[in-house]
N, C-alpha and C positions, 0 to 999 in steps of 0.2 A: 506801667510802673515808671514813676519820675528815673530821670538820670541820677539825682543826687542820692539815691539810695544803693548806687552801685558800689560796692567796699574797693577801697585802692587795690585789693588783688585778689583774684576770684580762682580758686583753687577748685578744683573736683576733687569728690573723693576718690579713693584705688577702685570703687567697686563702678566707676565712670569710664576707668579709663577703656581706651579702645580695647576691642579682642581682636578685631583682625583691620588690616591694612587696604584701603581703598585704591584701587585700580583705575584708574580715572579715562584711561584708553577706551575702559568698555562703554562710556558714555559718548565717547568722540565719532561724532560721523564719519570726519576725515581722521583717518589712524596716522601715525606717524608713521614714515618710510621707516622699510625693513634694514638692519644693516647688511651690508654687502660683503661679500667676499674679493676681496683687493685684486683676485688671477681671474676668478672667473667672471664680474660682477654680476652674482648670481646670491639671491638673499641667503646670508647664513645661517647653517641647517645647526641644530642642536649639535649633531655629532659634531660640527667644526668646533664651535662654540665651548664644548666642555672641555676642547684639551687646553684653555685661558682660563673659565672659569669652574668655579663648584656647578655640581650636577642640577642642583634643584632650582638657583639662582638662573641657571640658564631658563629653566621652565618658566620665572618668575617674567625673565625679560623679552621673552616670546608671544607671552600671551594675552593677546590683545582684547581678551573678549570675559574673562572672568574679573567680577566686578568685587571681589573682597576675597581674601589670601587672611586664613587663620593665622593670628601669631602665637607659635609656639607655647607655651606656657613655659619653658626655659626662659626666653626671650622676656615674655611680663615678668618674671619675677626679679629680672635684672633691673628692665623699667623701673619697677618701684622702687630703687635707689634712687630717683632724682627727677621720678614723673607722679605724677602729673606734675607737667611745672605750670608755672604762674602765668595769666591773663591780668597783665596789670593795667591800669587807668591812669595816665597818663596828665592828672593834676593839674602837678608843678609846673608842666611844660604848657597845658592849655592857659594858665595862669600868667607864664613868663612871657607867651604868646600874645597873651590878652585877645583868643580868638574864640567865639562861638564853637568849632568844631570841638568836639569829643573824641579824642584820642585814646587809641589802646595797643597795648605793647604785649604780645608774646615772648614770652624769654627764655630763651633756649641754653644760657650760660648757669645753672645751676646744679654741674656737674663739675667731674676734677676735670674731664677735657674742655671744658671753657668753653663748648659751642654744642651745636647741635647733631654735628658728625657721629654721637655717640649710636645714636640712632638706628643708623644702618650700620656702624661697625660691629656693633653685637649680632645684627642680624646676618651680618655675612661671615662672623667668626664665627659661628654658632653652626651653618652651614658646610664647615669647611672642618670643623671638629666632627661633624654627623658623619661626614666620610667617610673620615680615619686620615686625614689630611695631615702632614707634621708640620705646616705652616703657611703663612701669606708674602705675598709681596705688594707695596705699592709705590705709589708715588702722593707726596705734598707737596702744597706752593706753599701759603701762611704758616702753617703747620697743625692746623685743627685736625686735619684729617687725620694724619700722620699719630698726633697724640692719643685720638678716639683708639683708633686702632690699636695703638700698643697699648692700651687700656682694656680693650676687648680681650686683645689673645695674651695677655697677664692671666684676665679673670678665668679663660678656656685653655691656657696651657698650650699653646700654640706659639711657633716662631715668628717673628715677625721682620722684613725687613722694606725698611723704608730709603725710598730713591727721593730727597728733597731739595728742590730747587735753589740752584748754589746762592744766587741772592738773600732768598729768607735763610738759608743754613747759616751765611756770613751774621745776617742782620737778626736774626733770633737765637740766640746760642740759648737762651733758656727754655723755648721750647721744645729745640734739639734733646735738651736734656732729661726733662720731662718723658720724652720719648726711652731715652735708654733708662731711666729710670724703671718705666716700667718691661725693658726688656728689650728693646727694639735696636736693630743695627739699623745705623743712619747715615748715610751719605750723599756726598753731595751732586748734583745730578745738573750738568753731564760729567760724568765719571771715566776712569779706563777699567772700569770691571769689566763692560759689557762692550761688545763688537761695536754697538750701535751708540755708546756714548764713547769709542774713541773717533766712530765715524763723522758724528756731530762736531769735538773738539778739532777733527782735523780741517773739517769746512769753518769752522767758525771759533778760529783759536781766540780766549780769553771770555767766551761767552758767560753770561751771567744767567742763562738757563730759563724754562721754562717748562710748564706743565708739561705740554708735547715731548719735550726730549724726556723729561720724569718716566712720563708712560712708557716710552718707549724702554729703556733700562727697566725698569720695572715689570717690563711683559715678557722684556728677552730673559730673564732672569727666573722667572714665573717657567717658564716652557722647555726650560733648562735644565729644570733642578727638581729630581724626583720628591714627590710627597707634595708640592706645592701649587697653590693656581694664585692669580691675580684678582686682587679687589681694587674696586673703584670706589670713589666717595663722593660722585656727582656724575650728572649726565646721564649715566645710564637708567634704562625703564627702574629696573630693580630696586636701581638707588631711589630715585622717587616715589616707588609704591612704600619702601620704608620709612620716608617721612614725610606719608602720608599723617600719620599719630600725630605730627602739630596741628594741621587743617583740622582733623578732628573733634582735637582736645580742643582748639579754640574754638570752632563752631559750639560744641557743648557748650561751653562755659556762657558764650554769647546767649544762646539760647535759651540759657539758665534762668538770664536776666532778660527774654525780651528783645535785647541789644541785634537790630539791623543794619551789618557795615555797609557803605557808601560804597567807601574804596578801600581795596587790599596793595599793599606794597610789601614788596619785597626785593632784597638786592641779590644780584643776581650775575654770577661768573659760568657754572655750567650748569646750572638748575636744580639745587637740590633740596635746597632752603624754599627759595621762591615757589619751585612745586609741591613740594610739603604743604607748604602752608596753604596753596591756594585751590588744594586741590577738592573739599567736599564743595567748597564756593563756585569753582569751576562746573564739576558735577551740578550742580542745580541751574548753572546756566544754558549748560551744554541740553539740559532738561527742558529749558524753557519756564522753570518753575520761578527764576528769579531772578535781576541781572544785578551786574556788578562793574566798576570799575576795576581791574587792577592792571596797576603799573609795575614794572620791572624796571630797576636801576642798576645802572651798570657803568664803571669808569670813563671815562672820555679816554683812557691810557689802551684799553682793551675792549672797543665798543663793537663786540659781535651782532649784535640786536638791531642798534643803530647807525652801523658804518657797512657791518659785511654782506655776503651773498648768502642767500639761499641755496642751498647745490650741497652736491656729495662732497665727501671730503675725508680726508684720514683723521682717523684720531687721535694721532700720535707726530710728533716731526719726523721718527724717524720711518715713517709710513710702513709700519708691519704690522700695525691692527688693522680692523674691516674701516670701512667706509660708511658713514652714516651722513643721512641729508640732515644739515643742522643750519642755522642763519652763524658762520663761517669767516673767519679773518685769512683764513690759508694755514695749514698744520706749519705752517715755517711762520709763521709771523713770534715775533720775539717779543713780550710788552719791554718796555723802559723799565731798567732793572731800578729806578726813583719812586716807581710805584706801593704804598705802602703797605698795599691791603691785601687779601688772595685777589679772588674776581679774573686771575691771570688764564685764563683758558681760551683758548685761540677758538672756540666755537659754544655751542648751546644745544639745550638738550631736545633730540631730535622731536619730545612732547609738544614742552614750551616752544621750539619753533614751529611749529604744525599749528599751536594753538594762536602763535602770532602772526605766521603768515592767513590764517583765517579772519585775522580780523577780532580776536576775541581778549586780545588784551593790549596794553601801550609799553612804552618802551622809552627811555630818556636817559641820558650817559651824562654824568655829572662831573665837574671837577676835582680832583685830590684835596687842595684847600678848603674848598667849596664844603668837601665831606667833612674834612676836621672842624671847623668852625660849627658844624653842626655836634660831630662828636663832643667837643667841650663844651658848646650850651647846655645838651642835654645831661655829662656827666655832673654840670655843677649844678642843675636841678631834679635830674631822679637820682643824681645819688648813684649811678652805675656806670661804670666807664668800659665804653661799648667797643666790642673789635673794629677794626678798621671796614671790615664785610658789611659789618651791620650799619653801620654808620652811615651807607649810600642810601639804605631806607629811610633811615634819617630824616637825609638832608630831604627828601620829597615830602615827607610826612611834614614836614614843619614847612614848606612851600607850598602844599596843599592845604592846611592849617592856615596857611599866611593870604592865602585865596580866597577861602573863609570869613577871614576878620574884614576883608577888601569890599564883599559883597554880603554878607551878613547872613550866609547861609550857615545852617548847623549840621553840617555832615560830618558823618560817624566814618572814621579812617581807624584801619587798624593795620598795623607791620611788624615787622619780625624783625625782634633783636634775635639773634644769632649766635651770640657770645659777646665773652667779655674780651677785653685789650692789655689783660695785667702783661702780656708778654709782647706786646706793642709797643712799647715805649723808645724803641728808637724812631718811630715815624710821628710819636708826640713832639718830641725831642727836635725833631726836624721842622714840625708846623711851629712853634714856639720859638724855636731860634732862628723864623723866616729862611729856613734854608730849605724849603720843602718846595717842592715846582711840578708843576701842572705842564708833563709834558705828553703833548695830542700827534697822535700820527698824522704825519699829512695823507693824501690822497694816493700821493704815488707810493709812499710808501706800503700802505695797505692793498694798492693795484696791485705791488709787484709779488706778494705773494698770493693773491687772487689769481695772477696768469699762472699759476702752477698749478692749479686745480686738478685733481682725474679730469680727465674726460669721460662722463657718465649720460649714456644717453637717455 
């Protein structure tokens, strides 16, 4: 089938969409290291496991060897509020490009939460409702997550309270809102509710916060408080096997038409998006049935992939969750509170690293400006104006494109918009009035939180 017969956006029908959720660990040789227990470092057994999280999520993120998890039929009929979303073609931009490559866009923003966080929030409010649970706790950096969430447990009836990184709280006061809108207590993180966000303020007064301390309030807070466990929105197995459903819904739609990608991107802060998507592609390589490029983009502000270590590590600053092997900045590394986008997580998902330290996919940390300049080309030619997240996919997508035009190859790249940016605009605001800065950790600085590592034999 010619290219030119591909429609700008290739929709499935409901009766397409997935039924159950792919497992991508049970195709991996090398399994991802188990998480640890911080006293004994001895792998975390279910029983420790469930007094943090829902009971059946734990089973979700144990198990390494079943290859598809039925979703709910609660769960799909939520979906069909605003899935299947759209596989769109990418045009404009091959046209503005003036490159050979054939471009195609996944769009995960055609939701009220503006990204694709919605995903797994339904799937873990959903869980947490099946209990008898009276509510959640988590943590946001952007505030996708945080939104999905209080979207979720609106629709299940559920409390929700979000611990959000004092940066984005200051610099997105409409997302914040959006959140109490639909129900959600939000505050800003590091806090003095909890022991471990007065513990954090009183080492580091004036901090402008990050993911790690988020978790950390957010988990003290969870284990606290009868009726409640902790949800996450990235990194963990769980979180990736539920958004698994973009990989899928895109391979479908691909396959619909024939369409064989080159290269897969996605950007990438603790892996949620990026394993979603790339995970049936992964699956067929890991198979040997078919390979693939794909690249992981991630800030130069926050370059876990590309700057950190491989090794154990907390997942939290205020170190009282387990230990997971993940490619690691140090649970105390702080991003530059200038940074505009999430992507803020001091590590990576113990999957995506297994799968990186093998060798099975690439990795490149882009500049802040570098992203916007991409964000605006592409908002004034598709017409969508991309979160700050999505936008690191972007900027590779139209440099791999740009690679293209260079040597006149026609490779088929496809990446994941993530959401939209309507609640971005003070970091538009900042690329536009040149006051937006590209600031890079140095060496010692990302040492100095590497010397603090566990010691994990």
């Amino acid at each position: 089938m010619k290219q030119q017969a591909i429609p700008y956006k290739i929709y499935l029908d409901e009766a397409e969409m997935p039924k159950a959720w792919y497992n991508l660990r049970a195709d991996m040789k090398n399994k991802p290291a188990p998480l640890l227990n911080p006293g004994t470092l001895q792998p975390m057994t279910a029983q420790e496991l469930s007094g943090v999280f829902c009971d059946e999520l734990v089973q979700q993120e144990l198990d390494n060897d079943t290859p598809y998890f039925e979703i709910p039929e609660e769960i799909r009929s939520f979906y069909k509020m605003y899935r299947p979303s759209p596989l769109v073609r990418a045009y404009c931009l091959e046209e503005k490009l003036q490159t050979p490559a054939k471009i195609y866009y996944k769009f995960e923003g055609n939701n009220t939460s503006g990204s694709h966080k919605l995903n797994s929030a339904i799937a873990q409010a959903y869980y947490a409702k099946k209990q008898g649970l009276k509510g959640v706790t988590t943590e946001t950096g952007a505030g996708q997550w945080g939104t999905a969430l209080s979207m979720a447990c609106a629709y299940l009836g559920l409390d929700c309270k979000v611990y959000m990184v004092k940066c984005s709280y200051e610099q997105k006061p409409f997302r914040r809102e959006v959140m109490r809108t639909y129900g959600a207590s939000v505050t800003p993180s590091p806090s003095m509710e909890t022991e471990v966000g007065r513990k954090i303020l009183a080492e580091h007064p004036g901090t402008t916060g990050s993911l790690g301390c988020a978790i950390s309030e957010a988990v003290e807070k969870a284990v606290t408080s009868e009726g409640y466990r902790y949800v996450l929105g990235s990194v963990l197995n769980q979180v990736l096997l539920h958004q698994s459903v973009i990989g899928l819904e895109t391979k479908a739609a691909l396959d619909k038409y024939g369409v064989v990608p080159d290269i897969i991107i996605g950007c990438a802060g603790g892996g949620s998006n990026l394993g979603g998507l790339i995970a049936p592609f992964m699956g067929e390589k890991l198979r040997g049935e078919r390979d693939y490029r794909i690249i992981a983009v991630e800030p130069a502000s926050c370059p876990s992939f590309t700057r950190g270590k491989y090794a154990y590590d907390f997942c939290d600053t205020g170190m009282v969750c387990p230990l997971a092997k993940m490619y690691t900045l140090g649970s105390g590394f702080i991003p530059a509170p200038n940074h505009a986008g999430g992507l803020r997580y001091h590590g990576m998902s113990s999957i995506l690293s297994q799968l990186y330290a093998d060798g099975l996919m690439e990795a490149r940390s882009v500049k802040q400006t570098d992203v916007f300049a991409a964000a605006e080309m592409f908002a004034r030619v598709e017409g969508i104006l991309p979160a700050p997240e999505s936008s690191h996919a972007i900027r590779a997508a139209i440099d791999e494109a740009l690679k293209c035009k260079e040597t006149g190859e026609e490779k088929t790249i496809v990446f994941g918009l993530t959401g939209t940016g309507y609640f971005d605009m003070y970091a538009y605001e900042a690329y536009h009035d040149g006051t937006m800065q590209n600031y890079i950790p140095t060496d010692e600085e990302i040492q100095a939180t590497l010397d603090k590592l566990p010691k994990v034999e």
